[in-house]
Structure formats: structure tokens, C-alpha cells
C-alpha positions as CSV (number, residue, x, y, z in Angstrom):
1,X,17.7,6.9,17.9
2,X,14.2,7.6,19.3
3,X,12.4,4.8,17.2
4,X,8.6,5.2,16.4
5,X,6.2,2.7,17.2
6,X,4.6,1.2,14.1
7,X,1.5,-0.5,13.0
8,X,1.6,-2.9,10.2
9,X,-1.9,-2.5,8.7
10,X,-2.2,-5.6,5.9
11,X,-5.2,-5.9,4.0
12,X,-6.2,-9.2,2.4
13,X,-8.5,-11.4,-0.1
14,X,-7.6,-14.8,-0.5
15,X,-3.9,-14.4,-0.3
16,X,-2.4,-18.0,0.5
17,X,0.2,-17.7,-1.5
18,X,2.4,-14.1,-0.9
19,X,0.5,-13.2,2.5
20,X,3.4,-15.4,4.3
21,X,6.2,-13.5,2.6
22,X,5.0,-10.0,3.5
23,X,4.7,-11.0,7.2
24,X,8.3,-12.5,7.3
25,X,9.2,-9.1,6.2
26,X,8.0,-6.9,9.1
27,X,10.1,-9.0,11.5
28,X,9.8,-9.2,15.3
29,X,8.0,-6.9,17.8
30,X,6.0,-4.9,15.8
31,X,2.1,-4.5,15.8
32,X,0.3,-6.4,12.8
33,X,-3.2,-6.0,11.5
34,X,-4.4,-8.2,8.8
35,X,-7.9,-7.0,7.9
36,X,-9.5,-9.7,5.7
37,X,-12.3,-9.4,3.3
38,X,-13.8,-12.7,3.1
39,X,-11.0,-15.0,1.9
40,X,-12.1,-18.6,1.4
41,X,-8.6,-19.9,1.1
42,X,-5.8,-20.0,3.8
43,X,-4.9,-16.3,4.7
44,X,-6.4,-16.4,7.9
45,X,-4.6,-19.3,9.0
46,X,-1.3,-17.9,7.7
47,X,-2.2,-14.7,8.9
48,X,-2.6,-15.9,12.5
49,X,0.5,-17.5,12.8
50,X,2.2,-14.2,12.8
51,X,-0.4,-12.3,14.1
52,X,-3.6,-12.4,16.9
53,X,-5.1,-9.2,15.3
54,X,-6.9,-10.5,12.5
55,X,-9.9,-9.2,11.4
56,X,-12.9,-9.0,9.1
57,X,-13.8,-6.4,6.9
58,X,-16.1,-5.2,3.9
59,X,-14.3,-5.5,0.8
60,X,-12.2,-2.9,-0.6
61,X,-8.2,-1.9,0.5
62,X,-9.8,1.7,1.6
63,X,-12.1,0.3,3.6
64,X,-9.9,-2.7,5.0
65,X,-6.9,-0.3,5.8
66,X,-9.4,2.3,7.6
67,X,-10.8,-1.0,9.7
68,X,-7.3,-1.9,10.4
69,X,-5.9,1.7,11.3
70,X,-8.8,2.5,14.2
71,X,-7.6,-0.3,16.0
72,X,-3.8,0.2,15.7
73,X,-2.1,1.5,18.7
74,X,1.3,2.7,17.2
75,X,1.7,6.1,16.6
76,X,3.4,5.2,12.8
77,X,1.4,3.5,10.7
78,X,2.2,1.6,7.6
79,X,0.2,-0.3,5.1
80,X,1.3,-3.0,3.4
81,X,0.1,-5.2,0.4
82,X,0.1,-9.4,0.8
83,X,2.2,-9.5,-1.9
84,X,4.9,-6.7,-1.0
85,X,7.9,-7.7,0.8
86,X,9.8,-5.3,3.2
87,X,13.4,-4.6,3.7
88,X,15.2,-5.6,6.6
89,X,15.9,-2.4,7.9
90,X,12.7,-0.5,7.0
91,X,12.3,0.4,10.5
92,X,15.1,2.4,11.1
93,X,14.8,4.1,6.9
94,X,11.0,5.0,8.2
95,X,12.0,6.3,11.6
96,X,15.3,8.3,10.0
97,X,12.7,10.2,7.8
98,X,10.1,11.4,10.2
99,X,13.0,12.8,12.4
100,X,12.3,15.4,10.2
101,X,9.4,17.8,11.8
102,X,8.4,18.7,8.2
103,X,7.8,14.8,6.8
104,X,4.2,13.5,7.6
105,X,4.5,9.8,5.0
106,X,5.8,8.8,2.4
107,X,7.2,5.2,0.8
108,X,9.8,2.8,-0.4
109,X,11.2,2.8,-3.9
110,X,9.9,0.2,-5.9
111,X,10.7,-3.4,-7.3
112,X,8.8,-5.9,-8.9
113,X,10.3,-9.4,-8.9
114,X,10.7,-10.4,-12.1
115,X,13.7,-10.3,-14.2
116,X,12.2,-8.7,-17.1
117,X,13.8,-5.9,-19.2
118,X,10.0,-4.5,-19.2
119,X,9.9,-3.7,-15.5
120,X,13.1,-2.1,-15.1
121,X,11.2,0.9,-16.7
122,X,7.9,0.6,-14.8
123,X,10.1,1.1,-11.8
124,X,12.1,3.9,-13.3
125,X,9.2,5.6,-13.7
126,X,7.5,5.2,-10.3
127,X,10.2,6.1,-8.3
128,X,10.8,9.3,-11.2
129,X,7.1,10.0,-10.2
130,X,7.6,9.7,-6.0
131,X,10.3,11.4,-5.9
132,X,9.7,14.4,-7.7
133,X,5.6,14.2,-7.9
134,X,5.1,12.8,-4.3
135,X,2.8,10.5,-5.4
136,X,3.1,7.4,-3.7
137,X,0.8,4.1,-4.5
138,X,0.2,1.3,-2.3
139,X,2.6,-0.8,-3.7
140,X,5.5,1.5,-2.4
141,X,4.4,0.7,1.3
142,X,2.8,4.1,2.6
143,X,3.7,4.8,5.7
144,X,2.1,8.2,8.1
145,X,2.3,9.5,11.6
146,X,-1.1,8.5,12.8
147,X,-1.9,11.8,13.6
148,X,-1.4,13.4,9.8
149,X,-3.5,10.1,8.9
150,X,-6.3,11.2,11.3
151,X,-6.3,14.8,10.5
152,X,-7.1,13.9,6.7
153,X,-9.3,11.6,7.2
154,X,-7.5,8.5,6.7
155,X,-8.3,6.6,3.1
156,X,-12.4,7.3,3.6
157,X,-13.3,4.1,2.7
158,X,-12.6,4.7,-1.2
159,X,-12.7,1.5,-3.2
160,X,-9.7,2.7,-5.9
161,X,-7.8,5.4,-5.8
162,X,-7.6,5.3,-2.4
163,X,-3.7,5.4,-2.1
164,X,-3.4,8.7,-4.4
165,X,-5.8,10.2,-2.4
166,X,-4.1,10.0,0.8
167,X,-1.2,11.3,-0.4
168,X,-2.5,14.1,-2.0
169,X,-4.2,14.9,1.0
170,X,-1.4,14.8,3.2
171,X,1.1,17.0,1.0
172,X,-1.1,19.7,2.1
173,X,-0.5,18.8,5.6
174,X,3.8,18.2,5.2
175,X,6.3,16.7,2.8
176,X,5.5,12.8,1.6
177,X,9.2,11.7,1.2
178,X,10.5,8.9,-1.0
179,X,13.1,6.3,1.3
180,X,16.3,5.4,-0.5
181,X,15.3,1.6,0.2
182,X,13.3,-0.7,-1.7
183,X,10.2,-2.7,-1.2
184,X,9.7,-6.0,-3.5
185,X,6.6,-6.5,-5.5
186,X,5.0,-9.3,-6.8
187,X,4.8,-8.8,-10.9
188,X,1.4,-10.5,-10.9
189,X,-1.3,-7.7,-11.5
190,X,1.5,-6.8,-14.6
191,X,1.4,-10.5,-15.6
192,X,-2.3,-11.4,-15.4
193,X,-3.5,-9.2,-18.5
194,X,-0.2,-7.9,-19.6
195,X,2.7,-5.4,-18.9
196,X,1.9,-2.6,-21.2
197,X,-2.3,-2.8,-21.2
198,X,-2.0,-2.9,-17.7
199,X,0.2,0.2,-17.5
200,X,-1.8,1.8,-20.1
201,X,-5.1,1.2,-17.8
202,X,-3.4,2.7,-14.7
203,X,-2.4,5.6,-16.7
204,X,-6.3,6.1,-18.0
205,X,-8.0,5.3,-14.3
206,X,-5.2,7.9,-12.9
207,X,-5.4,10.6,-15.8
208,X,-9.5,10.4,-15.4
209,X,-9.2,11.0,-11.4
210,X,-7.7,13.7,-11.6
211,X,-10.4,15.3,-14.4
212,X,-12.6,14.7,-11.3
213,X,-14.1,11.2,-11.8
214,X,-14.8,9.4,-8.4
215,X,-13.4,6.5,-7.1
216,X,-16.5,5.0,-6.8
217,X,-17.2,4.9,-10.4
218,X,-13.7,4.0,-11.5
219,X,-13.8,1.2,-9.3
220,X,-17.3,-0.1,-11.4
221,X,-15.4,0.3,-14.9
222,X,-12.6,-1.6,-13.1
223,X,-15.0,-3.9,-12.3
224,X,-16.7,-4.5,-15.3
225,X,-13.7,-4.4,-17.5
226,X,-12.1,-7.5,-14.8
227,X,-15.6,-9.5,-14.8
228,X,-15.4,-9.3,-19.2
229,X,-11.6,-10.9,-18.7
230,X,-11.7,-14.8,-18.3
């Protein structure tokens, strides 16, 4: 099989304690770029033990994944969450799809670690939307041939919705395919204010993008609704 070359593009903020896991997943000889936004904890020094290309970035993922994509030399590239793990043969599932001249991204079905009834329907009904929406979020490890990412622009910098953007963008460019393999999730943005508000609030934020609200001002009611949560 003619195997792509793939960047690993990693954006972090104080991620000590699931950045380790996600860069166990990628495995051996394979470009990584973590592109951290100001952690005052240990992810740099976790980071470089896997990886040389480490760098500093405004925050935001948009803006972190951009920094970490103009530097990437693979012509694949794939960006991954601290706390998303890959599966072991997520190489050759990635490489498989974009045999096809038609496929331009996509991403991995999705499981959240946690052994709770609850998120057995979360994931039913993200890999229901990938699969027959095509909308693929950042948790589901995007992957893109670098070119399709640099005709559209890449994520622009947005601060939230950056992942539904991208994708939406490149369906107009070729097919954004759902793997048949899974990547592993952390359950902790479900955890930290609770399974359903949380799923309710993603529902809103993604409902109101697509009336035409910007990212830039959902990211400020994200914002301010996170700074009135102790």
C-alpha cells in the first residue's frame, strides 16, 4: 500500500494529565506538532519527550491547529485532542480511505471512556450524525490531505466552531468519510457540568451557527457562561 505521510497536529493548554496518552497513540515515525497555548503545568515537558516540534501559540484550537499545520511537512494531516487516544492501526484506516480520489477528510467513530449507560447514546448519535451528515467534530480526530486543507483555508483561526467549519468547507471540495475504527475520548467536558446540559449546550451553540451567528461571539457566550461556573 502507498502510505501517506502524516502530520500529527496536537493542540494544548495545561494538559499534564491525558497529553501523554494521545502521544502514545500515534506510535513511531510519524511527524508530531504540539502547539501550546500558554500551559503553566507539565505539557511541554511531556510533550517533548515524544516530540522536538513544540511550539507556542495564541490561544484558541483554530488558531493552535493553523500554527501547527504551516509548519507540518506531511502531506496528510491530522488533528488530534490531548485527551483523545488513537487506534493502533489508524494509519493504515486513514491511508485506506484517501485511496479514494473522491475523499478529501474525514474522522474516527467515536468513544468516550466511561462506562456509563448515558454515553452509549452520545456516541450513537455522533457517529449517526458523521456518517450520514458528514459532520465531523474534533473529538473524532479530523484528518485532510493538506492540499484540500489549504484550498479552504485551513480552520481560519476561529476560536469555536472551528471543527464544523472545516468540514463543511471541505464537502464542497470532496467526500468527508466516516473510518470504521474508533478513537477514545476522555468523558471529562461531559462530566465537568453534566452529561445532558452539556449536550443540550452543544446542541444550542451548533443550532445558532448555523442561523449565522459567528464563532467569535459564541466563543464569548461560551466564555461567559464557563467564567459564571465555579
Amino acid at each position: 500500500m502507498n502510505m501517506s505521510i502524516f502530520s500529527v497536529v496536537i493542540p494544548t493548554l495545561n494538559e499534564e494529565s491525558a497529553l501523554e496518552g494521545a502521544l502514545k497513540s500515534i506510535g513511531q515515525d510519524t511527524e508530531i506538532i504540539v502547539v501550546d497555548a500558554g500551559s503553566n503545568d507539565s505539557t511541554i515537558k511531556i510533550a517533548g519527550k515524544f516530540t522536538e516540534r513544540v511550539i507556542l501559540s495564541e490561544k484558541g484550537r483554530g488558531s493552535q491547529m493553523d500554527n501547527g499545520a504551516r509548519i507540518a511537512t506531511g502531506d496528510t494531516f491530522l488533528f488530534l485532542h490531548a485527551d483523545t487516544r488513537l487506534p493502533d492501526d489508524w494509519r493504515e484506516k486513514v491511508a485506506e480511505a484517501l485511496k479514494d480520489a473522491k475523499v478529501v477528510g474525514g474522522g474516527f467513530r467515536l468513544r468516550i471512556d466511561s462506562k456509563r449507560f448515558p454515553f452509549r447514546i452520545i456516541e450513537a448519535m455522533v457517529n449517526l450524525r458523521s456518517r450520514y451528515l458528514g459532520l465531523v467534530y474534533g473529538d473524532q480526530a479530523i484528518f485532510v490531505k493538506k492540499q484540500a486543507f489549504l484550498q479552504v483555508g485551513g480552520f481560519k483561526g476561529l476560536p469555536l466552531m472551528e471543527d464544523v467549519d472545516l468540514t463543511g468547507r471541505l464537502k464542497k471540495q470532496g467526500r468527508v468519510v466516516l473510518l470504521d475504527a474508533e478513537v477514545i475520548t476522555s468523558p471529562r467536558q461531559w462530566e465537568r457540568k453534566g452529561v445532558l446540559r452539556t449536550t443540550l449546550r452543544n446542541w444550542l451553540f451548533l443550532s445558532l451557527y448555523y442561523l449565522g451567528v459567528s464563532p467569535e461571539r459564541l466563543y464569548k457566550k461560551c466564555y461567559a457562561s464557563n467564567k459564571k461556573d465555579p
